[in-house]
N, CA, C and O atoms as a Tripos MOL2 file, in Angstrom:
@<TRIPOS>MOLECULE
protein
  240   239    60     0     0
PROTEIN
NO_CHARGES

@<TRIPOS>ATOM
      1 N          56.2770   99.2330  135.7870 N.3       1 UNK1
      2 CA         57.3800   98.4430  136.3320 C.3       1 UNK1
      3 C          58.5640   99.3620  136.5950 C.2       1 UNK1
      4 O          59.1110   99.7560  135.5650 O.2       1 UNK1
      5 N          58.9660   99.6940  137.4820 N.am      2 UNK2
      6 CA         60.2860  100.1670  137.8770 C.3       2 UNK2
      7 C          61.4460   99.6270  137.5060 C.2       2 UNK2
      8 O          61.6050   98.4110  137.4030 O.2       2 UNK2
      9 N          62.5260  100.6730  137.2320 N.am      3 UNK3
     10 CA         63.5080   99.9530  136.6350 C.3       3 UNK3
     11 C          64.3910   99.2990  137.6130 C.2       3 UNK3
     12 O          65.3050   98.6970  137.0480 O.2       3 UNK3
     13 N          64.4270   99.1870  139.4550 N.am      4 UNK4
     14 CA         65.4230   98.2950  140.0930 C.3       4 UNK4
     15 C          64.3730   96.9690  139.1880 C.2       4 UNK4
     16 O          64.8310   96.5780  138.1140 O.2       4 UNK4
     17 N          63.1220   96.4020  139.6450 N.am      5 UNK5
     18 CA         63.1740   95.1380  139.4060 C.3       5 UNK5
     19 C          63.5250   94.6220  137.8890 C.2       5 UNK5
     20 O          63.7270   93.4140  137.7630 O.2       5 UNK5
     21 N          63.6170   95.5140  136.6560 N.am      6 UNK6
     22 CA         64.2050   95.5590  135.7300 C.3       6 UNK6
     23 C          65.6110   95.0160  135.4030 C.2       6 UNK6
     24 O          65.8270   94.1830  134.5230 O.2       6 UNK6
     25 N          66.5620   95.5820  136.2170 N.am      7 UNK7
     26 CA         67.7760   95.3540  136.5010 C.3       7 UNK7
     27 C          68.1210   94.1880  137.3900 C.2       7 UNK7
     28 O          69.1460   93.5110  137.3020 O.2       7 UNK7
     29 N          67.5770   94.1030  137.8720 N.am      8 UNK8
     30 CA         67.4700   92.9120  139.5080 C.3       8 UNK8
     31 C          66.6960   91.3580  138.2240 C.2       8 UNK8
     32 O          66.8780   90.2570  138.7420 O.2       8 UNK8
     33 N          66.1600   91.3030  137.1840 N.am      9 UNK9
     34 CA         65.9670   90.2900  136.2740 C.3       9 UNK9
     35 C          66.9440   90.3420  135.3250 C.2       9 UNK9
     36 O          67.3690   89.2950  134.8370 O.2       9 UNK9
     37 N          67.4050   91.5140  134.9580 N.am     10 UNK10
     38 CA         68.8300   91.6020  134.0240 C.3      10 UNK10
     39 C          69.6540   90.9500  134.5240 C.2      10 UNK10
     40 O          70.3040   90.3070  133.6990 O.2      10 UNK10
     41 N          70.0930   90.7400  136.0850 N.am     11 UNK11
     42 CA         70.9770   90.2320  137.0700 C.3      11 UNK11
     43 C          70.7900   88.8730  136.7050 C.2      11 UNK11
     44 O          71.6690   88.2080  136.1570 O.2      11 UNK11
     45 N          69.4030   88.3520  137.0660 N.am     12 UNK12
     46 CA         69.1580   86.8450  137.2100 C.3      12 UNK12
     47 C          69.2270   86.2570  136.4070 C.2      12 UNK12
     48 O          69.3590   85.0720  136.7130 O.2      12 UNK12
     49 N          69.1970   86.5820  134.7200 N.am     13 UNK13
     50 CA         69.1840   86.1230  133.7170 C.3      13 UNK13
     51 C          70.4470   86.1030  133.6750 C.2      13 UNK13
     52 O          70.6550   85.1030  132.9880 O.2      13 UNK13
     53 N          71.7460   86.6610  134.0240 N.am     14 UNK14
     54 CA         72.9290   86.5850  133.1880 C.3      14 UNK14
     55 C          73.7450   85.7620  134.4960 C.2      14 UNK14
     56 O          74.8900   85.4130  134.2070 O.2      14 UNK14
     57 N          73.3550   85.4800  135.6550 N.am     15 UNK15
     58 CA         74.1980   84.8210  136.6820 C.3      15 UNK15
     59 C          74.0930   83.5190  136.0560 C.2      15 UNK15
     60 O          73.0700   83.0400  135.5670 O.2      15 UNK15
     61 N          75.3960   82.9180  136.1230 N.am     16 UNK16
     62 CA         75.6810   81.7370  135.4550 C.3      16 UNK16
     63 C          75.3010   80.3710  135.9230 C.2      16 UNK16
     64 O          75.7690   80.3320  137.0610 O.2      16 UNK16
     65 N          74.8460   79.4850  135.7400 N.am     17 UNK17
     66 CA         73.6400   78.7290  135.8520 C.3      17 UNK17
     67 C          75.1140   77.4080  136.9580 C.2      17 UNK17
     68 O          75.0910   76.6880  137.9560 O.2      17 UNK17
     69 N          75.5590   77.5960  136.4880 N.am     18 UNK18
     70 CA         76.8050   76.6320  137.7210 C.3      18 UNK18
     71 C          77.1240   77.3390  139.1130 C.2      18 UNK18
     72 O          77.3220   76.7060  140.1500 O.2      18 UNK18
     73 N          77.1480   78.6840  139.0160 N.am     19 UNK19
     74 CA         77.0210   79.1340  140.6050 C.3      19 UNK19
     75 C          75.7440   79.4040  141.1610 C.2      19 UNK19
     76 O          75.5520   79.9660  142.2400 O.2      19 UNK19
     77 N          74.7630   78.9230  140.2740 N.am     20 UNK20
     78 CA         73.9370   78.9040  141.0950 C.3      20 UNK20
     79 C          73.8210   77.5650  141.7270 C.2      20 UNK20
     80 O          73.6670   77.3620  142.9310 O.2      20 UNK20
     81 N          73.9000   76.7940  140.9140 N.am     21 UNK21
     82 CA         73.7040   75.7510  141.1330 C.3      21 UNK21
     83 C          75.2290   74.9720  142.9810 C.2      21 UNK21
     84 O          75.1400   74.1140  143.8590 O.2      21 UNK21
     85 N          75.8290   75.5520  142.7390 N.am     22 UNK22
     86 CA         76.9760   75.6010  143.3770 C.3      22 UNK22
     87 C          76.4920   76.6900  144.7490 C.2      22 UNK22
     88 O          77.1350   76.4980  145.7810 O.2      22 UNK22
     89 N          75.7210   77.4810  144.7860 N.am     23 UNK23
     90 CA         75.2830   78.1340  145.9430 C.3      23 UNK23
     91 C          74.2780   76.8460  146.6550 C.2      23 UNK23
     92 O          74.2680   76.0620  147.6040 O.2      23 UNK23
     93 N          73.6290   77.1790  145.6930 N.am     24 UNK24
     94 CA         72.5660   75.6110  146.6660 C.3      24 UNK24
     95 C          73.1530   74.4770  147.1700 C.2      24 UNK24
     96 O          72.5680   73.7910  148.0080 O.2      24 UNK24
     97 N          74.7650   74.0710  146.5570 N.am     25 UNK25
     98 CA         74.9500   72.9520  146.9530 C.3      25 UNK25
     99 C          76.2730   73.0230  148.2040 C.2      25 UNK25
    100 O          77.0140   72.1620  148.6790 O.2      25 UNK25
    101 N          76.0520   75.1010  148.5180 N.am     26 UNK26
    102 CA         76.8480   75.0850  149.3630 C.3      26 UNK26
    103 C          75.7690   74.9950  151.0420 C.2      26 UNK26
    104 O          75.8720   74.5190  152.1730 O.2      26 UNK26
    105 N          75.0290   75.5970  150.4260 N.am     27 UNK27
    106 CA         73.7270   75.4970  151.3860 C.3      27 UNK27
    107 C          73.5760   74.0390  152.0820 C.2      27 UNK27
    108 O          73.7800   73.8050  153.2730 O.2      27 UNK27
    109 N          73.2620   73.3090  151.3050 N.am     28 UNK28
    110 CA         73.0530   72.3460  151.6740 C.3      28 UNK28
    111 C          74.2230   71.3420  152.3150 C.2      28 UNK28
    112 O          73.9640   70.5920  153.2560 O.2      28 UNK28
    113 N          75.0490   71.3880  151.9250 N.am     29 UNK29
    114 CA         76.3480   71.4550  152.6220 C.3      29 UNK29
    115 C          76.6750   71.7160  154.5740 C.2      29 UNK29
    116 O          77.2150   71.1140  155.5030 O.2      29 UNK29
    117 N          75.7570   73.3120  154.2610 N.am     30 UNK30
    118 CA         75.9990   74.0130  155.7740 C.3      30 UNK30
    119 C          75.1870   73.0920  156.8360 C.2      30 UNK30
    120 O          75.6450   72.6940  157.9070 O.2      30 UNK30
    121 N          73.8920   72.8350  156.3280 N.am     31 UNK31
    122 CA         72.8420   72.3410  156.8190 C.3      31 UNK31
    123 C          73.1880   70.9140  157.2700 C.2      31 UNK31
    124 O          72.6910   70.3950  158.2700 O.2      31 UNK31
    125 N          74.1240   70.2870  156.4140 N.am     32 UNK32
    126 CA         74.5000   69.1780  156.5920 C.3      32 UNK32
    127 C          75.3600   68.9040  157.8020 C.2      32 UNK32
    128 O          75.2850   67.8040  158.3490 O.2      32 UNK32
    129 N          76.2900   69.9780  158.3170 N.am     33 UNK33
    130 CA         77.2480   70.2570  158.6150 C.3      33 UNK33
    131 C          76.8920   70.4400  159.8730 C.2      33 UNK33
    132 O          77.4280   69.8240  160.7940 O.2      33 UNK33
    133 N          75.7950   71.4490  160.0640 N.am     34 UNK34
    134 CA         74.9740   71.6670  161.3280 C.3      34 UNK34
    135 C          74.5220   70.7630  162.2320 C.2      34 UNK34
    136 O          74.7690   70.8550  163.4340 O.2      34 UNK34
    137 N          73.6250   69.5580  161.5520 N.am     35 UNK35
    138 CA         73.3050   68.1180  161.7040 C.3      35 UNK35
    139 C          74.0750   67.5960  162.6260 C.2      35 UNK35
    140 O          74.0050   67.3630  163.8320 O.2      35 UNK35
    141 N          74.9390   67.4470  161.6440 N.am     36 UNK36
    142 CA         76.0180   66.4290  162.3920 C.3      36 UNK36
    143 C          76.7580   67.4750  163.5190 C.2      36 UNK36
    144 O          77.5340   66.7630  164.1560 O.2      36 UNK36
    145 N          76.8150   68.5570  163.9070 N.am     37 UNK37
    146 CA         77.4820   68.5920  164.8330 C.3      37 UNK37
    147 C          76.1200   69.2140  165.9250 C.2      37 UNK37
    148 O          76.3750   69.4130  167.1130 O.2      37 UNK37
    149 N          74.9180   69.4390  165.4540 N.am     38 UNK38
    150 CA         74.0600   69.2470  166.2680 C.3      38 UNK38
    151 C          73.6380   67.5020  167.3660 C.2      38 UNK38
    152 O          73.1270   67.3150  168.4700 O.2      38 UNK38
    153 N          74.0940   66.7520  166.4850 N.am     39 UNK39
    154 CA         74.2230   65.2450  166.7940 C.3      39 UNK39
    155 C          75.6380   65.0690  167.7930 C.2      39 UNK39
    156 O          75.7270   64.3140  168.7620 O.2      39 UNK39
    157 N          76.3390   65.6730  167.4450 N.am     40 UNK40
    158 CA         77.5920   65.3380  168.3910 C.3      40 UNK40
    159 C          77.9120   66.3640  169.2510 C.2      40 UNK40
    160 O          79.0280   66.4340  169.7650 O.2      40 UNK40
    161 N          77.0740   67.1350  169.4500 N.am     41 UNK41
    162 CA         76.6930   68.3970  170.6790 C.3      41 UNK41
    163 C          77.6040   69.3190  170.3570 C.2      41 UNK41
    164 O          77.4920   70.2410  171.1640 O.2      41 UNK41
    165 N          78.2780   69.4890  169.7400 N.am     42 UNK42
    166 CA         79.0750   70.7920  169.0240 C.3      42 UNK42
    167 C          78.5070   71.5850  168.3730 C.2      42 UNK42
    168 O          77.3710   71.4640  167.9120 O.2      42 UNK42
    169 N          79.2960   72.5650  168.2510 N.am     43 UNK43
    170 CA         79.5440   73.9040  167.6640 C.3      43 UNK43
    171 C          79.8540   74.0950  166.3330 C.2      43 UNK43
    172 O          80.7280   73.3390  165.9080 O.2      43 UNK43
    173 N          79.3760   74.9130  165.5320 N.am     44 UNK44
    174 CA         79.7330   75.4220  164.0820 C.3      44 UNK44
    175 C          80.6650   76.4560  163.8090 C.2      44 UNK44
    176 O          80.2690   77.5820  164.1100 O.2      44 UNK44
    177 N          81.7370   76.3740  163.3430 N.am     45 UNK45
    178 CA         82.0340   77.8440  163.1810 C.3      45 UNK45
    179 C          81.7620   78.7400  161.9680 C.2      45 UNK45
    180 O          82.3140   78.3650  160.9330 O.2      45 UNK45
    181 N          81.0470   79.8080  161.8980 N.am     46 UNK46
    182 CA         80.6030   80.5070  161.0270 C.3      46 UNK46
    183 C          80.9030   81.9280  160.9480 C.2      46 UNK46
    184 O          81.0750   82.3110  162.1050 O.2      46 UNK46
    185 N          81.0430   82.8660  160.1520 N.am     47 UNK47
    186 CA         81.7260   84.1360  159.9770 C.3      47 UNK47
    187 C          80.5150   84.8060  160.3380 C.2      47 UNK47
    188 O          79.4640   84.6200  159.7250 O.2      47 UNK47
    189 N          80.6260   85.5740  161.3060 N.am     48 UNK48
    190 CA         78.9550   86.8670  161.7000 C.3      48 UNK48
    191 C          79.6860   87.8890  161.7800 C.2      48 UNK48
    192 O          80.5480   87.8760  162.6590 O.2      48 UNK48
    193 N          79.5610   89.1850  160.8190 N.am     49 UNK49
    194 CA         79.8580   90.2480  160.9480 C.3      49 UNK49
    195 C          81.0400   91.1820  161.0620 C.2      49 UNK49
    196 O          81.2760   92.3400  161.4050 O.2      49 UNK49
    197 N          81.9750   89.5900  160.3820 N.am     50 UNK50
    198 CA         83.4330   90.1120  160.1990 C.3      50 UNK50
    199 C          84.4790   88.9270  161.2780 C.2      50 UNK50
    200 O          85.6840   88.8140  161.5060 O.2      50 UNK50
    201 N          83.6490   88.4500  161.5700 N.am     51 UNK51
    202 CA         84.6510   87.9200  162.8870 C.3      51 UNK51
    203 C          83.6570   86.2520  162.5740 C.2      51 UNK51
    204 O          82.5910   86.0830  161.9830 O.2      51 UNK51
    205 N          84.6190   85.2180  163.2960 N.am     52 UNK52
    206 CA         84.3890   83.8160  162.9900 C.3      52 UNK52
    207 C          84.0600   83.3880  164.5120 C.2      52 UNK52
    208 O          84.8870   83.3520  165.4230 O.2      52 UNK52
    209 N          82.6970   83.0740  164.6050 N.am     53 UNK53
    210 CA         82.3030   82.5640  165.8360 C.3      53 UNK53
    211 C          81.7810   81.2860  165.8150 C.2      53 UNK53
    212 O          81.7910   80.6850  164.7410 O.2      53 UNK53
    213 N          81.2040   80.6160  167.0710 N.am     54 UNK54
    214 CA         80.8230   79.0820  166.8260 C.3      54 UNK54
    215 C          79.2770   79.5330  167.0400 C.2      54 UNK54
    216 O          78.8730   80.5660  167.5730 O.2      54 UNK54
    217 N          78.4200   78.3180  166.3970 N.am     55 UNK55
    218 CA         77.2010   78.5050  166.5200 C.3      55 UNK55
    219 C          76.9740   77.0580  167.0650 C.2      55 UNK55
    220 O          77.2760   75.9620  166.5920 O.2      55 UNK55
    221 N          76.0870   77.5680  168.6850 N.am     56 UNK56
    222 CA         75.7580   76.0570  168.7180 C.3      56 UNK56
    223 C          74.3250   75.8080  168.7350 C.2      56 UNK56
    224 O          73.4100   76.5600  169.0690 O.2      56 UNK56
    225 N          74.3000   74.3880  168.2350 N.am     57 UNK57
    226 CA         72.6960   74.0910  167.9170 C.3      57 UNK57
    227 C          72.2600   73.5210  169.5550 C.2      57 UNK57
    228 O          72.8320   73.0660  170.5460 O.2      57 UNK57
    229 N          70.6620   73.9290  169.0410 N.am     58 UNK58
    230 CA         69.6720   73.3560  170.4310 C.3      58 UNK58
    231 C          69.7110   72.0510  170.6960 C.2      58 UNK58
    232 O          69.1680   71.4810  169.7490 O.2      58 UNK58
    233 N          70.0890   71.2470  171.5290 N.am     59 UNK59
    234 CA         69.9260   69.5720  171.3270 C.3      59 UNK59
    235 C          68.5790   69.4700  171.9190 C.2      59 UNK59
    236 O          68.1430   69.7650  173.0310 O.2      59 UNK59
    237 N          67.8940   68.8250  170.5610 N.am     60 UNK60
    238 CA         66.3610   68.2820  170.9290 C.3      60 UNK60
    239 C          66.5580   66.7260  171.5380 C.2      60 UNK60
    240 O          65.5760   66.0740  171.8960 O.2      60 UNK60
@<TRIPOS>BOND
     1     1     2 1
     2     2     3 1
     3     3     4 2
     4     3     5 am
     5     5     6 1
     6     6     7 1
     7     7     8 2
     8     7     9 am
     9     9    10 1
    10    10    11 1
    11    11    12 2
    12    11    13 am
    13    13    14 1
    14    14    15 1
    15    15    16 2
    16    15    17 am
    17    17    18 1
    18    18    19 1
    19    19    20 2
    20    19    21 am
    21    21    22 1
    22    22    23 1
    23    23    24 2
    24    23    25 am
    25    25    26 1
    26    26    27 1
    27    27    28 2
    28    27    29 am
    29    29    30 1
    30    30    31 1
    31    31    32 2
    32    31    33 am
    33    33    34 1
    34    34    35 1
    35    35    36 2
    36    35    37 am
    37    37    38 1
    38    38    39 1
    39    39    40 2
    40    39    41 am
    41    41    42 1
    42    42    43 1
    43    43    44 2
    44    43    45 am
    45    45    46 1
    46    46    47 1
    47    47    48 2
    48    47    49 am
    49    49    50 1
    50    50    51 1
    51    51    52 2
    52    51    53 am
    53    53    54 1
    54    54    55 1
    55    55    56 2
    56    55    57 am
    57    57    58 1
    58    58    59 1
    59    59    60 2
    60    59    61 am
    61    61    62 1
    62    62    63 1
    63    63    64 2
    64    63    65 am
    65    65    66 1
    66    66    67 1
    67    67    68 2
    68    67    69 am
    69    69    70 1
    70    70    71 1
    71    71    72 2
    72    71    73 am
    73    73    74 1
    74    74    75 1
    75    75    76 2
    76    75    77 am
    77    77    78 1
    78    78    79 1
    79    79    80 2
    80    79    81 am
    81    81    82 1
    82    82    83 1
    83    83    84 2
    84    83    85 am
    85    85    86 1
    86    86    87 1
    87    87    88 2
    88    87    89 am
    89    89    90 1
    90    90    91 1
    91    91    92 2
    92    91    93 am
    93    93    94 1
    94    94    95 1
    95    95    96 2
    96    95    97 am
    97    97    98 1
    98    98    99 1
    99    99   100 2
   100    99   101 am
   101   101   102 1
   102   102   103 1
   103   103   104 2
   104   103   105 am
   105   105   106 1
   106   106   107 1
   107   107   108 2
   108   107   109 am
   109   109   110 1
   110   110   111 1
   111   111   112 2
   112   111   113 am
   113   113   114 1
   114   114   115 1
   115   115   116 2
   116   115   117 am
   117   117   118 1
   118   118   119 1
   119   119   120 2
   120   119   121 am
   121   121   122 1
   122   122   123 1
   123   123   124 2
   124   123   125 am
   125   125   126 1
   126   126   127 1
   127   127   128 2
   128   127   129 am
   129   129   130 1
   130   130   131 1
   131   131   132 2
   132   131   133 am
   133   133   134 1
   134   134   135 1
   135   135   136 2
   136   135   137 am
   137   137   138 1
   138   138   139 1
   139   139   140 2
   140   139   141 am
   141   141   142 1
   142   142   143 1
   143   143   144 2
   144   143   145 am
   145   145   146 1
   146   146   147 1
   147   147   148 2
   148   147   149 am
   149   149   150 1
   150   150   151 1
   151   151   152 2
   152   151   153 am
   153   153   154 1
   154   154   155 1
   155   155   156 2
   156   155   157 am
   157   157   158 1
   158   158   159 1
   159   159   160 2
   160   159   161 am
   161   161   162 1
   162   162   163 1
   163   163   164 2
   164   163   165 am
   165   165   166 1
   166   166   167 1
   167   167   168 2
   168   167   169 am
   169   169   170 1
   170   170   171 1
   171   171   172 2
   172   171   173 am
   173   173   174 1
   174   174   175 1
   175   175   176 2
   176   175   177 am
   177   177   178 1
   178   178   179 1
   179   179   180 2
   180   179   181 am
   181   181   182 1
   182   182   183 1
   183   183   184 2
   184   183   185 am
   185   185   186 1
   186   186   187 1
   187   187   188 2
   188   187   189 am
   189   189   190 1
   190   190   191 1
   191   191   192 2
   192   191   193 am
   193   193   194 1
   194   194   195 1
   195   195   196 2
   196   195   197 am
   197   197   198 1
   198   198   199 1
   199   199   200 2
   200   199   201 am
   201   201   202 1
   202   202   203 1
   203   203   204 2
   204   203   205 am
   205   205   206 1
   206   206   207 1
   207   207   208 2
   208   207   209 am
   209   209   210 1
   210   210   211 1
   211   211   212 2
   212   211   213 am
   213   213   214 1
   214   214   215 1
   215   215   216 2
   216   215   217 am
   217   217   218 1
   218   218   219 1
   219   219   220 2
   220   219   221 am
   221   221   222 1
   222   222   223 1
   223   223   224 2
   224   223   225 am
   225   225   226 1
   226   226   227 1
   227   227   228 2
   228   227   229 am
   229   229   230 1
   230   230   231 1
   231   231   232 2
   232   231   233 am
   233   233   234 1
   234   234   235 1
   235   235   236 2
   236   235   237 am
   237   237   238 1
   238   238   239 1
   239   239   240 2
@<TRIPOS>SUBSTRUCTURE
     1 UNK1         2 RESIDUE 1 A UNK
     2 UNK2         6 RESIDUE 1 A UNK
     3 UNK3        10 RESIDUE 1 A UNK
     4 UNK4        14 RESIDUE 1 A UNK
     5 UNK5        18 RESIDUE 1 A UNK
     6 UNK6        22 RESIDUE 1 A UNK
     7 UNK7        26 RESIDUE 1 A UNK
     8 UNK8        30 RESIDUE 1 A UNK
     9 UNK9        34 RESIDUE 1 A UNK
    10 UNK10       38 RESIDUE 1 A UNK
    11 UNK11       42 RESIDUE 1 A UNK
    12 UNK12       46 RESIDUE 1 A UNK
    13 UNK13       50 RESIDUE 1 A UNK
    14 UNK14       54 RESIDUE 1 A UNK
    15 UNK15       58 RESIDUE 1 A UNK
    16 UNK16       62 RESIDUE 1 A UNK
    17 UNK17       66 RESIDUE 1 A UNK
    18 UNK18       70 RESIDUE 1 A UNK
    19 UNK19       74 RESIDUE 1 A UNK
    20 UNK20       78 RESIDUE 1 A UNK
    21 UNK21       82 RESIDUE 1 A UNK
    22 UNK22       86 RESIDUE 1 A UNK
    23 UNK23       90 RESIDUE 1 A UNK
    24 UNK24       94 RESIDUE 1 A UNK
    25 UNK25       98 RESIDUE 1 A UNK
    26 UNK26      102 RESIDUE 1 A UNK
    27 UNK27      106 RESIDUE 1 A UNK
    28 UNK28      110 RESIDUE 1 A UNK
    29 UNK29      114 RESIDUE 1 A UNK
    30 UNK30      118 RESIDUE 1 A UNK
    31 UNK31      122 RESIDUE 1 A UNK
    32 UNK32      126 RESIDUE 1 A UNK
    33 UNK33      130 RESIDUE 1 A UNK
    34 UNK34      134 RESIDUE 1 A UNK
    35 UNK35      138 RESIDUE 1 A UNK
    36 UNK36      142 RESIDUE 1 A UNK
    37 UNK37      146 RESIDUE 1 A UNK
    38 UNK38      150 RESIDUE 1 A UNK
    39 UNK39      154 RESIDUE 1 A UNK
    40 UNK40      158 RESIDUE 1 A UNK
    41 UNK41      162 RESIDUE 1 A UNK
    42 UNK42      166 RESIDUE 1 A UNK
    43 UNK43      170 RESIDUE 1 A UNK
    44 UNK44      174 RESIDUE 1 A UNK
    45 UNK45      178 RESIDUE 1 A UNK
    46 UNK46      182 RESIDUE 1 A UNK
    47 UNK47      186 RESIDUE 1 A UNK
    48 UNK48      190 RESIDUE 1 A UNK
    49 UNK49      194 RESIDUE 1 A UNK
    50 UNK50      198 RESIDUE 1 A UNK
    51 UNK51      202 RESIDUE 1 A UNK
    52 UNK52      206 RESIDUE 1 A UNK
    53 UNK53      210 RESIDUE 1 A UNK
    54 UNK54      214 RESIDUE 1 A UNK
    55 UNK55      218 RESIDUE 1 A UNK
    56 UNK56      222 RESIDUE 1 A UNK
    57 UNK57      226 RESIDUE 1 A UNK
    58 UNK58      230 RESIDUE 1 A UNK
    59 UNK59      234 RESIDUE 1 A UNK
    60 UNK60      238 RESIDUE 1 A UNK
């Protein structure tokens, strides 16, 4: 066993069990967010690469 994945489980064990939980519920959040402005033919704005652009969804 190599020691990154060693360290990389040292990581996962000590990240605190509310931000994780708080990442997923930002996720789901985004997704939510997407939806609805995929539904109302808009745009997202999201940060890519330093700079805040709109993302627009495909209307099926």
């Amino acid at each position: 066993m190599s020691t990154k994945t060693t360290d990389r489980e040292q990581n996962e064990k000590q990240r605190d069990p509310d931000f994780i939980k708080a990442e997923i519920a930002l996720q789901r959040a985004a997704q939510k967010a997407r939806e609805r402005a995929k539904r109302a033919g808009s745009g997202v704005a999201v940060l890519k690469d330093g700079k805040i652009v709109e993302e627009q969804q495909d209307n099926l």
